[in-house]
N, C-alpha and C positions, 0 to 999 in steps of 0.2 A: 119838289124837284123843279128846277130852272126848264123853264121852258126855252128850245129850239129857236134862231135867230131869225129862221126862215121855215117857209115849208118844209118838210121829208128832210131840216136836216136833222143831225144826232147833237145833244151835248155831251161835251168830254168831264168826264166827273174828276180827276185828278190831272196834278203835275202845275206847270207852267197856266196851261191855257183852260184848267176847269174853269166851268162856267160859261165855255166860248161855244161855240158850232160849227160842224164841221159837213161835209158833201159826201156820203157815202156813192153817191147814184154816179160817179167820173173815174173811174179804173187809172185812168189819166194822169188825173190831178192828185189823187191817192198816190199815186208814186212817187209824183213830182214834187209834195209836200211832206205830207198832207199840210192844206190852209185853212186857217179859223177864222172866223164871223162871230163880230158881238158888235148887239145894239147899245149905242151910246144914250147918254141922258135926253140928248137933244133930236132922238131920233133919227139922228142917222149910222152910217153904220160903219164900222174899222176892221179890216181885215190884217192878219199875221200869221207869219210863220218866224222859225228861228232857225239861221242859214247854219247848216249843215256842210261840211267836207263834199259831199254827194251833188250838194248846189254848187259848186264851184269849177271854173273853165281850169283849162291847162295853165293858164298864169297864177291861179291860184286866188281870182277873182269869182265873183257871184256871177254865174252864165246868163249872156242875156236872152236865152231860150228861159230860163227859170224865170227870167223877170217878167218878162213877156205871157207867159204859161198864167203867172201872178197875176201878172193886173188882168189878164180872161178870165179870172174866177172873182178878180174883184166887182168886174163889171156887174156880176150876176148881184154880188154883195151890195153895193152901191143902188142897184135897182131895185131890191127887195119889195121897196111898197108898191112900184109904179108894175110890176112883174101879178104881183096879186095873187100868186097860187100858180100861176100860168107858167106853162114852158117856155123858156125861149133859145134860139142861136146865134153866135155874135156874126153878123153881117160886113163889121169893118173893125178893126180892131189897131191903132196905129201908137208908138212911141217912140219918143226922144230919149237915149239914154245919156244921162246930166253927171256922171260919180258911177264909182265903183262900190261895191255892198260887199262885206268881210265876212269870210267864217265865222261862226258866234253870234252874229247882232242882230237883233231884232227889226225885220223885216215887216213894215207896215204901209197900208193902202187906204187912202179916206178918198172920197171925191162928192160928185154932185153931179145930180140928171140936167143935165141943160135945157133938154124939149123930151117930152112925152106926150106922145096920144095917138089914138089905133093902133096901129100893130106896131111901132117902133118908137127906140126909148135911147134918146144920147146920151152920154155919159162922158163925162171927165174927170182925171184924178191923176194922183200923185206919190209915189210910189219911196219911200225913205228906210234908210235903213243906219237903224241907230238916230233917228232925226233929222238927218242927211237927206236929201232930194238927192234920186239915184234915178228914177227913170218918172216921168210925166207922159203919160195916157189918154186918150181919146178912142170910143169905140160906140157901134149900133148895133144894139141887140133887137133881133127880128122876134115878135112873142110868134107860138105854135101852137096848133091846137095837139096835143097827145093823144095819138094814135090808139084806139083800142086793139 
């Protein structure tokens, strides 16, 4: 069995995205997706989902609350190593929407930590859909210690 991409997540055993990982622990983002995490060769990591009727605004465009929502679950995705097991909160979370993202197409997020160390970890990335540059991301995830 494939192991989990990150801590406490789950792998999806069938369909499009077996093999991927996915966040049971955000009520949130289970609605809003669900979005999956898989570690690349090179160690880093790529986030997707596959844009649904349900993602999409009154124009019949991908909502940019859904993109938005996206790259917050990528941040977590992108920082896996630097995160370590630890909780963390996004502190700043900001994008540029670049294109429109379509019903059907494959919705993906790669990026890169810019500066990590003590409790806060930058992030940047980039958000396409279908291969397309649809929204570019910037954001600071604060780590937590978890409450008992």
């Amino acid at each position: 069995m494939t192991e989990p991409a990150f801590p406490g997540g789950t792998v999806v055993q069938v369909g499009e995205f077996a093999g991927w990982s996915y966040w049971e622990g955000d009520p949130y983002e289970t609605r809003s997706g669900p979005f999956f995490t898989k570690k690349e060769d090179d160690g880093s990591f790529l986030s997707a989902f596959r844009a649904e009727d349900r993602h999409m605004n009154g124009a019949g465009f991908m909502h940019g609350g859904c993109l938005l929502t996206f790259a917050d679950f990528a941040l977590f995705s992108i920082a896996t190593k630097e995160l370590d097991g630890q909780h963390g909160v996004t502190m700043n979370l900001s994008g540029d929407f670049l294109d429109a993202g379509q019903n059907g197409q494959l919705i993906e997020a790669r990026g890169e930590v810019t500066r990590a160390g003590g409790r806060t970890i930058y992030v940047r990335g980039i958000i396409t859909s279908d291969g397309k540059p649809v929204l570019s991301f910037t954001g600071i995830i604060a780590k937590i210690r978890k409450k008992d």
